[in-house]
C-alpha positions as CSV (number, residue, x, y, z in Angstrom):
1,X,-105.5,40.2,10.7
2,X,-108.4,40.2,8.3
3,X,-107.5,43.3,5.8
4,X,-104.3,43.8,3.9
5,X,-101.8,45.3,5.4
6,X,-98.9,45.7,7.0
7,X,-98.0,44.2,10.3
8,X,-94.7,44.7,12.6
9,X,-93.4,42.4,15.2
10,X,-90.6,43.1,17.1
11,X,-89.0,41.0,19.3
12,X,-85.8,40.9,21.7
13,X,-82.6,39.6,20.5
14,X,-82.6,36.2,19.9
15,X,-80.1,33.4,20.5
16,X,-78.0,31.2,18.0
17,X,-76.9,31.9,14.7
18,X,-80.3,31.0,12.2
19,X,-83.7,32.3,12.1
20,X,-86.9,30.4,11.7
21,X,-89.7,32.3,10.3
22,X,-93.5,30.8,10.3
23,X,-96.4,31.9,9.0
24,X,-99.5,30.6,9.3
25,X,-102.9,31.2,8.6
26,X,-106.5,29.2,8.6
27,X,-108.5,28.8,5.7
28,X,-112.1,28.5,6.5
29,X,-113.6,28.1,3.4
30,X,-112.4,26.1,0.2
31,X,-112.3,29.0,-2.0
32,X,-110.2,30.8,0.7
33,X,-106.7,32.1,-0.1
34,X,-104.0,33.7,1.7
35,X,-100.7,35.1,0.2
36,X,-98.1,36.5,2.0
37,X,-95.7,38.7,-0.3
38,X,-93.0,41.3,0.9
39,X,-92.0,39.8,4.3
40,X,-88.9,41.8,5.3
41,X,-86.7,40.9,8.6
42,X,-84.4,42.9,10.0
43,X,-81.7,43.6,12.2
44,X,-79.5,45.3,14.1
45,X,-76.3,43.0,13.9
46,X,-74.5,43.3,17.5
47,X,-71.3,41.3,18.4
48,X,-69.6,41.0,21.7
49,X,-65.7,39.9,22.2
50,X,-65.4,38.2,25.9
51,X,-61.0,38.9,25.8
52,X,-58.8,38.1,28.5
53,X,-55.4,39.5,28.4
54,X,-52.5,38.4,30.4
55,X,-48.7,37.4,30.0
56,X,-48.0,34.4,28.1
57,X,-45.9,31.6,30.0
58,X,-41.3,31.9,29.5
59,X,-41.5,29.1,27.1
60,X,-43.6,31.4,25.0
61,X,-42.5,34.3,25.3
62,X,-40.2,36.1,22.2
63,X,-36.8,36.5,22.7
């Protein structure tokens, strides 16, 4: 992207619990800068319960 800007990416739902964010960009020229300021990352928290139910074992159930 060569003007300022904004930029969105979305993506599917990753997997695991961190999230690695890179960033890079190419200088061609010595005098050539890039800054990267505002970067927001959002979410849409989602949690699944796997539960099985059944019926505990005599020796643990309450009297």
């Amino acid at each position: 992207m060569r003007s300022a800007g904004g930029l969105t990416a979305d993506r599917g739902a990753p997997s695991g619990s961190t999230l690695q964010l890179i960033i890079r960009a190419k200088a061609t020229a010595t005098s050539e800068f890039y800054y990267f300021d505002n970067v927001k990352v959002a979410g849409v928290v989602q949690s699944t319960v796997n539960a099985v139910a059944g019926t505990p074992p005599p020796a643990l159930r309450p009297l």
